[in-house]
DRENTIMI-482475 format. One line per 8 residues: their letters; for each residue x, y, z of C-alpha. Coordinates in pm, whole numbers. Example, Ala and Ser with C-alpha at 12.3 -4.5 7.8 and 13.67 -1.06 7.14 Angstrom:
AS	1230/-450/780 | 1367/-106/714
// end
This chain:
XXXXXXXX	20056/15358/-3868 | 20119/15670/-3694 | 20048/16004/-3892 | 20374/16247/-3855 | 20414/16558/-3614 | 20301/16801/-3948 | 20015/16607/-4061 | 19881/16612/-3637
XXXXXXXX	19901/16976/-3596 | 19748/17064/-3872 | 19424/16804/-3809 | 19401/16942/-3469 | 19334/17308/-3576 | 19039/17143/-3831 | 18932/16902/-3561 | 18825/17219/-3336
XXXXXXXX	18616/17272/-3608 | 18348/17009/-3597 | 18009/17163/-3504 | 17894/16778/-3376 | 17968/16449/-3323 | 18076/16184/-3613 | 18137/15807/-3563 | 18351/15605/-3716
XXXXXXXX	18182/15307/-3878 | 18486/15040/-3950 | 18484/14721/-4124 | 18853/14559/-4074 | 18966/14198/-4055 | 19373/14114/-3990 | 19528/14215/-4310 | 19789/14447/-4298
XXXXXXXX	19581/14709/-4452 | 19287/14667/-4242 | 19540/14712/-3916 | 19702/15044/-4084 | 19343/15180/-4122 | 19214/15069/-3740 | 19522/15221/-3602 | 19449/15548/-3818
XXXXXXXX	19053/15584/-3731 | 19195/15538/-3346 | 19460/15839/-3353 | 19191/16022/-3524 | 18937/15917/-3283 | 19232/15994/-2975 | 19271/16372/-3127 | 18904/16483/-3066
XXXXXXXX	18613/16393/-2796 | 18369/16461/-3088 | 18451/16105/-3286 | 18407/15756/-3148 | 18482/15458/-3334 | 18260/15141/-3372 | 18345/14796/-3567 | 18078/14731/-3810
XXXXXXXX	18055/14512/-4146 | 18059/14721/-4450 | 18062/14605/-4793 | 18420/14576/-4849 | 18652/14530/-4601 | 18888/14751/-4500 | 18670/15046/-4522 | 18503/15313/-4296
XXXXXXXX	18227/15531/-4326 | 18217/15856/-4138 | 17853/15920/-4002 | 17654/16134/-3757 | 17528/15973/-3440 | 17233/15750/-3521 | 17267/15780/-3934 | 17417/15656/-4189
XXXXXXXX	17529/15969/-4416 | 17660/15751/-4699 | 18062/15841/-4710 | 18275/15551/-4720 | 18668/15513/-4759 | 18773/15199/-4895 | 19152/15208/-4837 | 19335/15464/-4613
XXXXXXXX	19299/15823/-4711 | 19636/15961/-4732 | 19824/16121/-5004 | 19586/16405/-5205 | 19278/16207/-5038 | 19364/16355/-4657 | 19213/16661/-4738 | 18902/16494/-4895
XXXXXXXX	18872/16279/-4555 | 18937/16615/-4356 | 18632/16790/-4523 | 18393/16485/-4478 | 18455/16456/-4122 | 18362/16842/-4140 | 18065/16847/-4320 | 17885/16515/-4158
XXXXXXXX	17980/16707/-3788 | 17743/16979/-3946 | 17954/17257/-4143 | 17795/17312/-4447 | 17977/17271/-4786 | 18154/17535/-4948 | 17906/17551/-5263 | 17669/17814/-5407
XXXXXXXX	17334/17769/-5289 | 17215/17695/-5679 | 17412/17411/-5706 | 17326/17312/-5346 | 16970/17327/-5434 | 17007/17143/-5748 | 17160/16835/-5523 | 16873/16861/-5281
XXXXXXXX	16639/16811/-5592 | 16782/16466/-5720 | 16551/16181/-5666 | 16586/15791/-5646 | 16899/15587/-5532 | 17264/15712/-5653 | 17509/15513/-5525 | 17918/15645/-5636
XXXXXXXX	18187/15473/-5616 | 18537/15639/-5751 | 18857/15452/-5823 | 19165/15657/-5720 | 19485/15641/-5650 | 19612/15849/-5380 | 19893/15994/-5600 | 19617/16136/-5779
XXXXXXXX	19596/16504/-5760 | 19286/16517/-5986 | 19090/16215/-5784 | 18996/16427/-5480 | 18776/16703/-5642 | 18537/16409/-5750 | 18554/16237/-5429 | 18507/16548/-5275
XXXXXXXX	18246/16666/-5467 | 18080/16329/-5421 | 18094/16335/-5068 | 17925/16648/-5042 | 17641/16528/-5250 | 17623/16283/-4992 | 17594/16467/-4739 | 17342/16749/-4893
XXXXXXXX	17121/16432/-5012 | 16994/16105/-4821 | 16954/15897/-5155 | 17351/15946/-5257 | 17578/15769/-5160 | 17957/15729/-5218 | 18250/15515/-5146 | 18650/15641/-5220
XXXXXXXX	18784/15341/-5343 | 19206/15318/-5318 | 19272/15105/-5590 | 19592/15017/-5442 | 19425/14846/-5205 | 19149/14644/-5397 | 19406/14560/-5720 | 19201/14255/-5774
XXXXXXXX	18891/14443/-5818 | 19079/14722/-6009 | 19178/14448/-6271 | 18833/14214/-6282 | 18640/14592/-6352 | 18950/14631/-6622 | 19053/15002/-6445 | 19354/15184/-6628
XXXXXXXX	19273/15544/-6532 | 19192/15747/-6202 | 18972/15890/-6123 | 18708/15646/-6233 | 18382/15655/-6151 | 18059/15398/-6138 | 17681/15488/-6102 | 17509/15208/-5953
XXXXXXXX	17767/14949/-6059 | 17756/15118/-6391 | 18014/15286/-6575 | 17949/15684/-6503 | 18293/15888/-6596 | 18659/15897/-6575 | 18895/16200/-6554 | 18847/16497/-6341
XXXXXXXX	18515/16603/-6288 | 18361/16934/-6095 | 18041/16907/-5931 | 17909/17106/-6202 | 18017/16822/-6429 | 17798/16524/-6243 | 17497/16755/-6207 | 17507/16811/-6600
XXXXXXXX	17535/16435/-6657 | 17264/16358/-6433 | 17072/16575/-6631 | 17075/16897/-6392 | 17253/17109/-6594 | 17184/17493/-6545 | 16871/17610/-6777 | 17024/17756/-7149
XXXXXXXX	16705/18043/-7123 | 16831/18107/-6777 | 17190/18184/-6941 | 17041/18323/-7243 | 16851/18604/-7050 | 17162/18777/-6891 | 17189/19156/-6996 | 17494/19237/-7219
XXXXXXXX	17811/19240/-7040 | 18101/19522/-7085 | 18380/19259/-7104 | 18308/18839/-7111 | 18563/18687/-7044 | 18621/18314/-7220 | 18793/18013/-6997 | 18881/18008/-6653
XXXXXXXX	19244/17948/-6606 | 19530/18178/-6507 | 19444/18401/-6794 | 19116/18394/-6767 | 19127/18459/-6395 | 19328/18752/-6429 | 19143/18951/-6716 | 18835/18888/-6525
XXXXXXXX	18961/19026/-6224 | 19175/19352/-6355 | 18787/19390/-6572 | 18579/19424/-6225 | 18812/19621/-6110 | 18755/19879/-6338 | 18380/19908/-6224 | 18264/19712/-6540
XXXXXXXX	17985/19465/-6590 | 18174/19147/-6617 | 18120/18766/-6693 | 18317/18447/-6731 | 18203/18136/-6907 | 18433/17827/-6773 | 18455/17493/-6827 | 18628/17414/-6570
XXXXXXXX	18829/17648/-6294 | 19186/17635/-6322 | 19191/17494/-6676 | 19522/17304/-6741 | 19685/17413/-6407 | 19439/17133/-6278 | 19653/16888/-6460 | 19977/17028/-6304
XXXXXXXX	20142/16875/-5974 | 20444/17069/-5867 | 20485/17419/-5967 | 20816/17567/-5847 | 20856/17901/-6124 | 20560/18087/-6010 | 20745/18375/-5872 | 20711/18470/-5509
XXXXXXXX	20594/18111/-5446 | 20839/17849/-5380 | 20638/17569/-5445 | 20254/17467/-5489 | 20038/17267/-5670 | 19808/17273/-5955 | 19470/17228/-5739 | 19588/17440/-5505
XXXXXXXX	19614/17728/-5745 | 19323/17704/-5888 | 19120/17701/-5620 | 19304/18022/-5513 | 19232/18157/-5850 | 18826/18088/-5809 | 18840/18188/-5484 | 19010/18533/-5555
XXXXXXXX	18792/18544/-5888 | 18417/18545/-5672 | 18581/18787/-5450 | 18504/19049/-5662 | 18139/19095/-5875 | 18196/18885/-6157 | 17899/18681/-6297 | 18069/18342/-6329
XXXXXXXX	17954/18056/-6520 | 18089/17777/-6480 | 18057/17391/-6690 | 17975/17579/-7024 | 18168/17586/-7351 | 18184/17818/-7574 | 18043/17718/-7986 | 18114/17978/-8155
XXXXXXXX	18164/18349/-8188 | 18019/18632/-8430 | 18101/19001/-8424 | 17711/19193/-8490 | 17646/19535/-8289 | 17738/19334/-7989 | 17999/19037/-8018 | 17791/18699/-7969
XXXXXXXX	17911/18399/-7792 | 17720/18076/-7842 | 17715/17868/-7575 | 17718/17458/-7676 | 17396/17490/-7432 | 17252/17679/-7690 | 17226/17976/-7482 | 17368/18278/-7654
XXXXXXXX	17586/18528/-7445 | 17604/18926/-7559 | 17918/19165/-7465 | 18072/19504/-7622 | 18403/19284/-7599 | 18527/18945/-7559 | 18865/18814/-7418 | 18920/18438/-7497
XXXXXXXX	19172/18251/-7283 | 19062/17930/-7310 | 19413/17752/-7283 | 19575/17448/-7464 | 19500/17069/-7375 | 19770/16777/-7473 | 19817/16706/-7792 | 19716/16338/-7921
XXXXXXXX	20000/16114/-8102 | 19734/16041/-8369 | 19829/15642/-8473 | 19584/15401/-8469 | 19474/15262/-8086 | 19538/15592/-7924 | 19202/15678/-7913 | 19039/15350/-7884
XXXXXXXX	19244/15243/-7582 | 19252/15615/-7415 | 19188/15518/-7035 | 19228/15148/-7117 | 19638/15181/-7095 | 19685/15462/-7284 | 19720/15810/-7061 | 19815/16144/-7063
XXXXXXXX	19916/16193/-6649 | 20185/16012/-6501 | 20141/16147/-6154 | 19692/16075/-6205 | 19747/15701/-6332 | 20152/15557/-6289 | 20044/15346/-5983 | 19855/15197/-6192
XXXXXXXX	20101/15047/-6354 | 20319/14948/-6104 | 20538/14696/-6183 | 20432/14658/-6553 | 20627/14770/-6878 | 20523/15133/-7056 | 20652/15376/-7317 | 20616/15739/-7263
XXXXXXXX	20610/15912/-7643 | 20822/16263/-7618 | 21132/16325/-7526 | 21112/16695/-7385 | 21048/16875/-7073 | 20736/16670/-6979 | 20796/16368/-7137 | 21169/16264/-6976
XXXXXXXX	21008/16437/-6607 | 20736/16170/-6668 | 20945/15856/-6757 | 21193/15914/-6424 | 20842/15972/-6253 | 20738/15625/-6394 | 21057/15431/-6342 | 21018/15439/-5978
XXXXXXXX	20683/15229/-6032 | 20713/15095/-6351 | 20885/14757/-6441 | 21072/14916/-6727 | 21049/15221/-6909 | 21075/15274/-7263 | 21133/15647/-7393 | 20985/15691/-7751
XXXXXXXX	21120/16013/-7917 | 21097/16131/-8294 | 21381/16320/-8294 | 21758/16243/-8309 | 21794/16335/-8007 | 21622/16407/-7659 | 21475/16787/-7634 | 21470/16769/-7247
XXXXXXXX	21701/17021/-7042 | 22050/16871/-6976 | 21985/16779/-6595 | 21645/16570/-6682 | 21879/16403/-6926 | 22150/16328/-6699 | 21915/16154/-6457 | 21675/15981/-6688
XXXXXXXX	22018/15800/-6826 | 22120/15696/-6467 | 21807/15514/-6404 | 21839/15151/-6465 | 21510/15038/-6623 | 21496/15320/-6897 | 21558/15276/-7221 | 21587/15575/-7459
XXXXXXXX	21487/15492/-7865 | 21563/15836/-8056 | 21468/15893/-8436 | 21173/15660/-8372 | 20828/15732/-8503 | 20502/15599/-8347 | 20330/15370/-8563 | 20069/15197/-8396
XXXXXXXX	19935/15119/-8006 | 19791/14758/-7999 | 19565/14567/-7809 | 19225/14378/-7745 | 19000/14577/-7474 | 19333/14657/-7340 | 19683/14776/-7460 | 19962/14543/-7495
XXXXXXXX	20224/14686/-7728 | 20318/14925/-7926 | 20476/14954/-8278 | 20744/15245/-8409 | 20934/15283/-8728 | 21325/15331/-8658 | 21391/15654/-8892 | 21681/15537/-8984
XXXXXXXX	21696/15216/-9107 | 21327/15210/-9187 | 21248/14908/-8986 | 20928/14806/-8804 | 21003/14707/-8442 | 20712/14592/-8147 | 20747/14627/-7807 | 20497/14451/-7544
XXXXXXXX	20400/14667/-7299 | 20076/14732/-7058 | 20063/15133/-7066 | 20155/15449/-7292 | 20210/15739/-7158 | 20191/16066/-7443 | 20377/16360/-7382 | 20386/16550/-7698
XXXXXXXX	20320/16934/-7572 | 20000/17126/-7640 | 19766/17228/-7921 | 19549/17541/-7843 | 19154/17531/-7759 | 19075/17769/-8053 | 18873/17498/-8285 | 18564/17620/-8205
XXXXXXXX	18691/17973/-8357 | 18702/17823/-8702 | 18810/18102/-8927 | 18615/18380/-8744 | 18986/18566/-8613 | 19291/18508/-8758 | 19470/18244/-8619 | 19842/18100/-8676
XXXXXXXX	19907/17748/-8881 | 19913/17591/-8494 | 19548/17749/-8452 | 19701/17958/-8207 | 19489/18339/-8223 | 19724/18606/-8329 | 19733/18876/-8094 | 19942/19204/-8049
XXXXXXXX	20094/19373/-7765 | 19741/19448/-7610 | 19602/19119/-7653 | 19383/19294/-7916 | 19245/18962/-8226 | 19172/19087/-8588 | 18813/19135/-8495 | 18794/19489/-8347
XXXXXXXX	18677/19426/-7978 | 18808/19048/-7919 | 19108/19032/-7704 | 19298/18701/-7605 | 19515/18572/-7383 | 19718/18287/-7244 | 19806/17971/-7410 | 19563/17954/-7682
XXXXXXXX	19730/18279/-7860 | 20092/18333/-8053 | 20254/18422/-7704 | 20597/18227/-7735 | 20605/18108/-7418 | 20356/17881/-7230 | 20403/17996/-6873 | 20168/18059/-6582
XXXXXXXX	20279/18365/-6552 | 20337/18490/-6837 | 19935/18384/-6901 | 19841/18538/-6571 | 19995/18896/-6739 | 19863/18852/-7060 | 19506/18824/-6949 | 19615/19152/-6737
XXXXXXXX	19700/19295/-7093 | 19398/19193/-7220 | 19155/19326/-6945 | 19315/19644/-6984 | 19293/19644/-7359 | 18930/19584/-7408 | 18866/19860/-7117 | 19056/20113/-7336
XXXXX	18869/19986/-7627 | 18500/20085/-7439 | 18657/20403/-7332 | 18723/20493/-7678 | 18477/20358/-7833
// end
């Protein structure tokens, strides 16, 4: 397989960037796979004098592991890394030539300091645009430490295995053959569940900030920013960078940018974030909130953050159906990205619940994998814009039920149907099916407010036109407040709003 013109010119600028030399370590037999991924480590190999390639027996075959000359550094690719996984591939054959990782030296040193043998492996699919930050992440730990290793696992490539280890959802990851996480994970994430989590007295001892800022996606980013650029002590507790832009593939309405992707802009956001002198914190959750001479932020650490104000902009995640089986059989056929986990499901029958925006841009996503797709919406009739509509009908293995309510997902330790109530007539129908897809909108991140701030029937925090809450000195911003609109952008200007709001709240107070 030959990589196109694009692809080339844009390895050979990183290929001038490997400080030493890395070789090549392949395992291959003469499958059609194994041939694809021999003729890929050769044009690799062809494009710089710095890699050689060697035949070797790995454990599964085909696979590769990239190493420096004389050691084994403990990256593997089991499948071809293409797709989202180039760039993970790209940055491995980086970092084992000698460039170090991209990491704060905290979290570097906390890598260094894990003992015994950790040995990853992470199911993906290279559709995935949440499966590369754990691989990546992975494969730097690898790198940084001789007792990890890690193996990228395509799982179109190993379906067998895939279905024996009973794998519905990518990224999934093992620990030793053991089940260790699925779902998008930052390398603050696998520290914490190995147990190297940052100290809560370490948190707990920060001075008092002038503005703390709550969640780390586009509204977040952007109040922390406009706050240090007023001169002001400023933090941000995140859970994760990027918050639900993560989840995003495509984004085509962020204006001045014709196109990008989720990933993409969140790493941007980070990136532009640390540029300026914000004390970031990143993997921690916020508990709960009380207003004293200070506001207090309780960390679910336990550590206990002070600040004269507080912006929250912790976002919205997707909301759940709610019907019996959803939750039991989430990542066992149930799912909530069709991009993260449809070739998984390739050639198999699945519903996607919703009938809006998301939900009919997910079922013609899934039709060209999917056996058949059925289209399960509540309401008489589809919400979606006109032109989704017009397509989704065209495609010949969708089938639209309107006015029909969810009832109940079944299965045994996987999904196999699901049951809905047609409005109309009252009747109980059952469809068999492998995978459900929900696509129901968003419900804010605000539970952990409680009734501290006044908050809207939707839990959404009721804010006015400077992002100012009910408790004198809280701001908010983004998706998790009353703002009609859910919109990058429009988040991205009210965290502006709120920035500036709590500064004119110190200055006049």
């Amino acid at each position: 397989m030959a990589l196109d013109a694009e692809i080339k010119e844009q390895l050979a600028q990183y290929l001038q960037l490997l400080e030493g030399d890395v070789v090549l370590k392949v395992s291959a037999e003469s499958d059609a796979v194994s041939k694809d991924m021999l003729a890929f480590v050769e044009e690799i190999a062809s494009m710089s004098s710095n890699i050689t390639v060697e035949q070797a027996r790995l454990p599964r075959t085909p696979s590769f592991s990239v190493n420096r000359v004389g050691e084994d550094t403990g990256v593997t690719f089991a499948g071809i890394p293409l797709g989202h996984e180039f760039t993970s591939f790209v940055l491995a054959l980086l970092q084992v030539s000698g460039r170090a990782p991209k990491l704060d030296q905290n979290v570097i040193d906390q890598i260094k300091n894990i003992r015994g043998e950790h040995h990853f492996e992470t199911y993906v699919s290279l559709t995935c645009h949440n499966c590369p930050d754990v691989v990546q992440a992975l494969n730097a730990m690898s790198v940084l430490n001789p007792n990890i290793t890690h193996t990228m696992i395509d799982g179109a490539a190993f379906k067998e295995e895939v279905e024996n280890k009973n794998i519905m959802a990518v990224p999934t990851v093992f620990l030793n053959a053991e089940p260790f996480g699925s779902g998008r994970m930052s390398i603050e994430d696998i520290l914490s569940k190995l147990g190297n989590a940052p100290d809560a007295s370490e948190l707990a001892n920060k001075e008092p900030y002038d503005v703390l800022v709550i969640g780390g996606g586009p509204s977040g980013a952007s109040a922390a920013i406009y706050a240090a650029r007023k001169g002001i002590r400023t933090g941000i507790v995140a859970e994760r960078f990027g918050g639900q832009i993560l989840d995003t593939l495509g984004i085509e309405n962020f204006i001045s940018v014709k196109y990008t992707e989720g990933p993409k802009l969140a790493a941007s956001l980070e990136e532009h974030v640390k540029e300026y002198n914000v004390d970031v914190m990143k993997a921690q959750r916020a508990k709960r909130l009380e207003k004293k001479e200070l506001i207090e932020v309780e960390l679910e650490s336990g550590a206990v953050l002070k600040s004269k104000t507080v912006i929250i902009s912790t976002g919205a995640r997707w909301r759940n159906i709610g019907v019996p089986g959803e939750a039991e059989f989430k990542n066992k056929g149930v799912a909530y990205c069709p991009h993260c986990d449809g070739p998984l499901f390739a050639g198999k029958d699945v519903a996607v619940i919703g009938g809006g925006n998301s939900g009919v841009e997910a079922a013609i996503d899934l039709a060209g994998i999917a056996k058949h797709v059925t289209v399960i919406e509540y309401a008489p009739e589809l919400k979606a814009d006109s032109v989704l509509q017009d397509r989704l009908y065209s495609l010949p293995n969708v089938t639209v039920l309107k006015n029909a309510q969810t009832k109940e997902i079944t299965g045994t330790d996987k999904v196999n149907g699901i049951s809905y109530i047609d409005r109309e007539s009252g009747e109980t129908h059952h469809i068999e099916l492998q995978g459900v897809f929900v696509q129901i909108g968003l419900v804010p991140n605000t539970d952990w407010l409680a009734d501290t701030l006044e908050r809207t029937r939707f839990g959404e925090i009721v804010v006015d036109s400077r992002g100012a809450t009910s408790i004198p000195g809280v701001f908010a911003a983004g998706d998790c407040t009353n703002s009609p609109y859910k919109q990058i952008i429009i988040s991205m200007g009210s965290g502006a709003t709120a920035a500036l709001g709590a500064f004119d709240y110190l200055i006049r107070n």
